[in-house]
N, C-alpha and C positions, 0 to 999 in steps of 0.2 A: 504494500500500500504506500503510496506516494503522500510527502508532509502534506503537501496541500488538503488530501483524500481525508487525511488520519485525522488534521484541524475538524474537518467537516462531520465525521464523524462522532469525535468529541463533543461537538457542538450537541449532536443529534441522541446521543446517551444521556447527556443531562437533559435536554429538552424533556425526554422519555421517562427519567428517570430510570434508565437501564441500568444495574448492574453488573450484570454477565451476559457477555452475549457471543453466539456461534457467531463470528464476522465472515464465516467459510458457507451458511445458510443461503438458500435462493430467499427464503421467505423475511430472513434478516435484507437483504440487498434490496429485496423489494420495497420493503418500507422504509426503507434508506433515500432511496429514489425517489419516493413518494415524498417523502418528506421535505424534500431537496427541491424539489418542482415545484410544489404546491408554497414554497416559503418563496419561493425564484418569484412565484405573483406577488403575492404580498409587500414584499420589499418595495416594489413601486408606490403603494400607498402610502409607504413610509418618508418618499419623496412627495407625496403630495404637503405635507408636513411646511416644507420648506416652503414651497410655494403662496401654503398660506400665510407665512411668514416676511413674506419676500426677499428671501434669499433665495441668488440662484448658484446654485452650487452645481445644475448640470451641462446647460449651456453656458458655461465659462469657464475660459483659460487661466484664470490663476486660483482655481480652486487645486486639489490637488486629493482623490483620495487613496490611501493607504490602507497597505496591508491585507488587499481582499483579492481573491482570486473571482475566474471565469462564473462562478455558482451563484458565487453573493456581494458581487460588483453591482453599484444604483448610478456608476455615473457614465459606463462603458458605450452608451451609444451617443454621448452628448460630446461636450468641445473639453472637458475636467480633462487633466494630468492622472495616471496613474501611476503609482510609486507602490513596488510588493514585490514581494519573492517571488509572486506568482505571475507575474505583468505577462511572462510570456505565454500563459495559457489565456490570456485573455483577446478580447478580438474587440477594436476599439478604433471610434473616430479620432477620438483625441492623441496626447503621447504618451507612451507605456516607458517604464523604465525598472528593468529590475532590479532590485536594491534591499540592502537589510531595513528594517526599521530601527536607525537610530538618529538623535535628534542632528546630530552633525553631519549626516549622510544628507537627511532630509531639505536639511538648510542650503546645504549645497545645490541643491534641485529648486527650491525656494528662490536663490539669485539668480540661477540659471536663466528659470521661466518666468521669474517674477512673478510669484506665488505670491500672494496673500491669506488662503483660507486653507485649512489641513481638515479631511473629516475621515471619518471611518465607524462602522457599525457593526454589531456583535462582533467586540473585538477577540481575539483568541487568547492572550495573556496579556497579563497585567503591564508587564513591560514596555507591552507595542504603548499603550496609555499614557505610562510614563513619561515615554519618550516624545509624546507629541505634550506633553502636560510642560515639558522642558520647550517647549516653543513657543505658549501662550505666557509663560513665566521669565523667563529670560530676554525672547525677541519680540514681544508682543505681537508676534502670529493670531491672527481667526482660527479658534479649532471646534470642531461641532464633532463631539460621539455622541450616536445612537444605540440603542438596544430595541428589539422589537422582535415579532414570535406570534405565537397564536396564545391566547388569553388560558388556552387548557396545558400550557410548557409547565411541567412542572420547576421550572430553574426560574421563570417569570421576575419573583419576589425578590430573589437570588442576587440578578442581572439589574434589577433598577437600585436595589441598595448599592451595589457598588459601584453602580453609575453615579449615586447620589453622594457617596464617598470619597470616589475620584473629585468630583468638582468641591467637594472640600477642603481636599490636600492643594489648592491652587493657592498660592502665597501671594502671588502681586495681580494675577490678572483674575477680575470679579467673571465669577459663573452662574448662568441660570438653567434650572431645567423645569421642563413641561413635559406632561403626560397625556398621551389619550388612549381611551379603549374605542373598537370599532365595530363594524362586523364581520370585518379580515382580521382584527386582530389585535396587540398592544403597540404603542410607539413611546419610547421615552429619549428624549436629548438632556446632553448635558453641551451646553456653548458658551465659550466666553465671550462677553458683551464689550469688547473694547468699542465696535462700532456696530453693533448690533440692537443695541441698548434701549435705545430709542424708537424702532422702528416695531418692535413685538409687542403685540397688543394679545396677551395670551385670551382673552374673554372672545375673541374671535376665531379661534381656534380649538374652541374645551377645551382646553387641559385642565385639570380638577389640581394642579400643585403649580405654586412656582416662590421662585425662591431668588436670592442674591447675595450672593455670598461676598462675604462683605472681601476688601481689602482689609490687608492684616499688616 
């Protein structure tokens, strides 16, 4: 199994709440697939999000997202930058580049393209977070992670606390996040408001939480 594969997988046990499992089964592979397809829809509504925001994060070149392969890529048919170990399984209007996720690789790509906004969604370790957390803190980069799923994931509750934890650990740049449920499914971000601040009006969007975290 290929890292990319295993990431995906991982993802899909917690989802499940699987703890053992035949990975060698047709009827495991099946609902692997299934899973994989049926969240491949969903992710776009998760972009609807932004939109109502007015952030465009998919038709623009200095967006930039990270970290996500061919499966569970939201900005691969728009003009966005991809940065990922996986860029070459991906197939994209915009420009792919493959690369680790670290905050001084990324930056490097950030001058290159004149980046301004970093985002990425159901991230795989905490690290990849880290490392763009070191962008909004440091170089005062735009960074937007999401989490989202179907409302019955058992990892759900899991996935938004440490969403909402990551934007606590942000030292100089203020975080806010918003939630919604749908009938595809849950959505949560966590984005730093350096220039975002002003313009989200979360009462037009449901989201039932929002927060600001202060500077410290």
């Amino acid at each position: 199994m290929d890292t990319y594969t295993n990431e995906l997988v991982k993802q899909f046990l917690m989802a499940k709440g699987i703890k053992n499992a035949d990975f060698t089964s047709q009827d495991f592979k099946a609902e692997l697939n299934k899973y994989i397809t049926v969240r491949e829809e969903i992710q776009y509504h998760y972009l609807d999000l932004f939109d109502d925001m007015e952030i465009n994060v998919y038709h623009n070149p200095k967006v930039a997202e990270v970290g996500k392969g061919k499966k569970d890529t939201v900005t691969a048919y728009g003009d966005s930058v991809i940065l990922s170990p996986y860029a070459d399984e991906v197939e994209c209007k915009g420009i792919k580049v493959k690369t680790k996720i670290d905050a001084s690789e990324l930056l490097t790509y950030a001058n290159l393209y004149e980046l301004n906004t970093f985002i990425t969604q159901n991230p795989y370790n905490e690290n990849d977070v880290n490392e763009l957390l070191k962008l909004a803190n440091r170089y005062n980069y735009n960074i937007i992670i999401g989490v989202y799923g179907f409302t019955s994931d058992k990892d759900k509750d899991s996935k938004i606390k440490s969403l909402r934890e990551f934007a606590n650990k942000s030292y100089y740049a203020p975080f806010e996040d918003g939630y919604e449920d749908s009938d595809y499914g849950y959505y949560c971000h966590a984005f730093s408001v350096e220039n975002y601040h002003n313009r989200i009006d979360f009462s037009e969007i449901g989201c039932e939480n929002k927060k600001l975290v202060k500077v410290k």
